[in-house]
N, C-alpha and C positions, 0 to 999 in steps of 0.2 A: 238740713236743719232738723235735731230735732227736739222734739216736742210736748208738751205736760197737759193735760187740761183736769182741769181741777173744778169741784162743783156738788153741788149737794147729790145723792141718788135722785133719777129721773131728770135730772137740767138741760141734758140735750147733749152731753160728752160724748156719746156716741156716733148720733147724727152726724156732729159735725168733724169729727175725728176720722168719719170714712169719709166726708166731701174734699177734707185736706189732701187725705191718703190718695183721692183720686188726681186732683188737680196738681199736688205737687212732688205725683209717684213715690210718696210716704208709705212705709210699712205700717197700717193701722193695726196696733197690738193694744187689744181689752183684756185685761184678766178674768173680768166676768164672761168673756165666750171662752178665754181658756179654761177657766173653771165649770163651766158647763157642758164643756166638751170631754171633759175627762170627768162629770157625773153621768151624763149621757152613757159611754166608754163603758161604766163599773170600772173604771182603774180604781186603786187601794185610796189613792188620793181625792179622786171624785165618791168614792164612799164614804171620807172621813169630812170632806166640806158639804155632801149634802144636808147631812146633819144639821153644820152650823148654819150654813146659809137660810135654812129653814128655818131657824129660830132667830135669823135677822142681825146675827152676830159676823164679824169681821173671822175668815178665814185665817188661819195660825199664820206668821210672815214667810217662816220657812218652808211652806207647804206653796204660797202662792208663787214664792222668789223662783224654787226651783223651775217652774213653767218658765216664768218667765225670762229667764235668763236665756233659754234653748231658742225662745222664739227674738230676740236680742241677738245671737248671731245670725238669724236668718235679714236682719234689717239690710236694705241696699242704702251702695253709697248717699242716694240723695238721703237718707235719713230715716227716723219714726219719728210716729207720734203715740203718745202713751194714754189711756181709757182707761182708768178708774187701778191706779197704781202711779205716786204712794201712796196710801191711805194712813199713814202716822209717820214720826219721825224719822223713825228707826227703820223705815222702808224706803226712807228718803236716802238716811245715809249710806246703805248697803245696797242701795242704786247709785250712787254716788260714787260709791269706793269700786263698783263691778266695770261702770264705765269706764273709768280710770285706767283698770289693769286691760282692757278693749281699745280706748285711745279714744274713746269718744267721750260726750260730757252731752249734758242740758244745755241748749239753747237758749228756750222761751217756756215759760210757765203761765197759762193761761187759767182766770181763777174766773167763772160763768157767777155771778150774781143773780140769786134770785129767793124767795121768802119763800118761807115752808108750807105755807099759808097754796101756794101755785104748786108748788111739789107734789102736794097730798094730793091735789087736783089731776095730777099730770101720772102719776103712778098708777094711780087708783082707776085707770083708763087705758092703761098698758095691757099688751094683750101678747100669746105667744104662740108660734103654730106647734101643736103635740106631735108630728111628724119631724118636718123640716129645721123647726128653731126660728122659723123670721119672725123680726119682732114685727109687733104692730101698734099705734095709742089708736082709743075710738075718734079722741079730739084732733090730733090731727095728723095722722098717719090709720082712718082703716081702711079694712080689707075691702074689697069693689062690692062683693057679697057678705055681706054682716055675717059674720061667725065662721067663717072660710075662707082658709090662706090661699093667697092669690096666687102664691107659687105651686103647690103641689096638691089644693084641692083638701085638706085636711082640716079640722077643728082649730079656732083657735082658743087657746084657754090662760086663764089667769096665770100667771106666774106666782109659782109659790112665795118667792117673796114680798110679792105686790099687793099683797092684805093687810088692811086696814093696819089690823093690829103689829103686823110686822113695819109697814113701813114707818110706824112711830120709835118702835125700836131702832131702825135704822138710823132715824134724824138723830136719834139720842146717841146714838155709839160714833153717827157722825162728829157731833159737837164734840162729843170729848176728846176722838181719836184725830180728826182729818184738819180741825181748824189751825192746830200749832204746825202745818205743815207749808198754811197759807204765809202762816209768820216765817217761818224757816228759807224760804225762797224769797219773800222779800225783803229780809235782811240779806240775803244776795245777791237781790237789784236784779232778778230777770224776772220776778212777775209782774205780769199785766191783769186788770179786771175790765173786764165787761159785763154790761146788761144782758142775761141770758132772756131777757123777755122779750118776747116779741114774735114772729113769720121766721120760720129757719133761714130763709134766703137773707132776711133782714140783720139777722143775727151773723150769718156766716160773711156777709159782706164787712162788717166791722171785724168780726173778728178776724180777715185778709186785711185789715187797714193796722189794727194792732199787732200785727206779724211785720207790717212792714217796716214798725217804728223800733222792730226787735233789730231787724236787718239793717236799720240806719244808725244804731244805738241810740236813740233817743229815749231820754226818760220820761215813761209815762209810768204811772202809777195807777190810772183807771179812765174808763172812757166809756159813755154810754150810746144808746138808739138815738 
């Protein structure tokens, strides 16, 4: 199967994007680690998205499609699942037309609900290790010793786009760019909504019960905690 998850910055797409990846031997493929992997890197293309990223702006399409595309043939048969791509139309349709000439297509579009109002909250507590890269929130993912990755011993620090003033930018580039994509998939009839609020385990158990109604074709249109 695979898979979309869709949702404001900070809702939880990630967490549960590698719990799927685990349990249903899913390729978990983020564009934001591939973007930060190749700013890390200094490739040409991580030097032209840290820029943007920084001032909280959406990376160029052709810039983010090329990654992702290479990591798309790496997917195994049982599938992927997709982490923060598309983020507009136009990223939908030339994911769309790429799977196509591959043989594969979208399954299930998973859209996480939740108010910006808890975003802000949830961001603004994100933390990142300056070594390794493992993420961390204070609320409810820290580190065992406050201010030290539990992996490799190292600082953990803000992410540059998780400041105040960036992540307002975000919500706003989110509105305008990511919500006609909510509408694009369900005039397709494969998105699902869920309540992203709540205990990850809480959360990830419904979101296996609306995967399942994917794989039974049943129509749902949204389902909460």
């Amino acid at each position: 199967m695979n898979l979309v998850l869709l949702g404001l910055p900070g809702v939880g797409k990630g967490t549960q994007a590698k719990l799927l990846a685990t349990e249903y031997d899913l390729v978990h493929i983020s564009t934001g680690d591939l973007l930060r992997e190749a700013v890390n890197k200094g490739t040409p293309l991580g030097k032209q998205a840290k820029e943007i990223m920084v001032r909280g702006e959406l990376v160029p399409d052709v810039l983010v499609f090329s990654l992702l595309k290479e990591r798309l043939k790496l997917s195994n048969p049982n599938g992927f699942v997709l982490d923060g791509f598309p983020r507009n139309v136009y990223q939908a349709r030339i994911l769309e037309e790429y799977l196509e000439e591959i043989n594969k297509k979208i399954n299930c579009v998973i859209y996480f609900e939740v108010s910006e109002e808890e975003i802000v909250r949830r961001l603004s507590a994100r933390r990142i290790c300056a070594r390794c890269q493992a993420n961390y929130n204070l609320i409810t993912k820290p580190p065992k010793k406050e201010g030290i990755c539990d992996i490799c011993g190292e600082k953990i620090i803000y992410r540059s786009d998780d400041h105040p003033e960036t992540i307002k930018e975000r919500l706003k580039v989110y509105q305008k760019e990511t919500v006609p994509v909510i509408e694009y998939y369900q005039q397709q009839g494969i998105l699902k909504k869920i309540n992203g609020k709540g205990q990850i385990n809480q959360i990830y158990n419904l979101l296996k019960n609306t995967l399942q109604s994917c794989k039974d074709g049943a129509s749902v249109d949204s389902a909460s905690s």
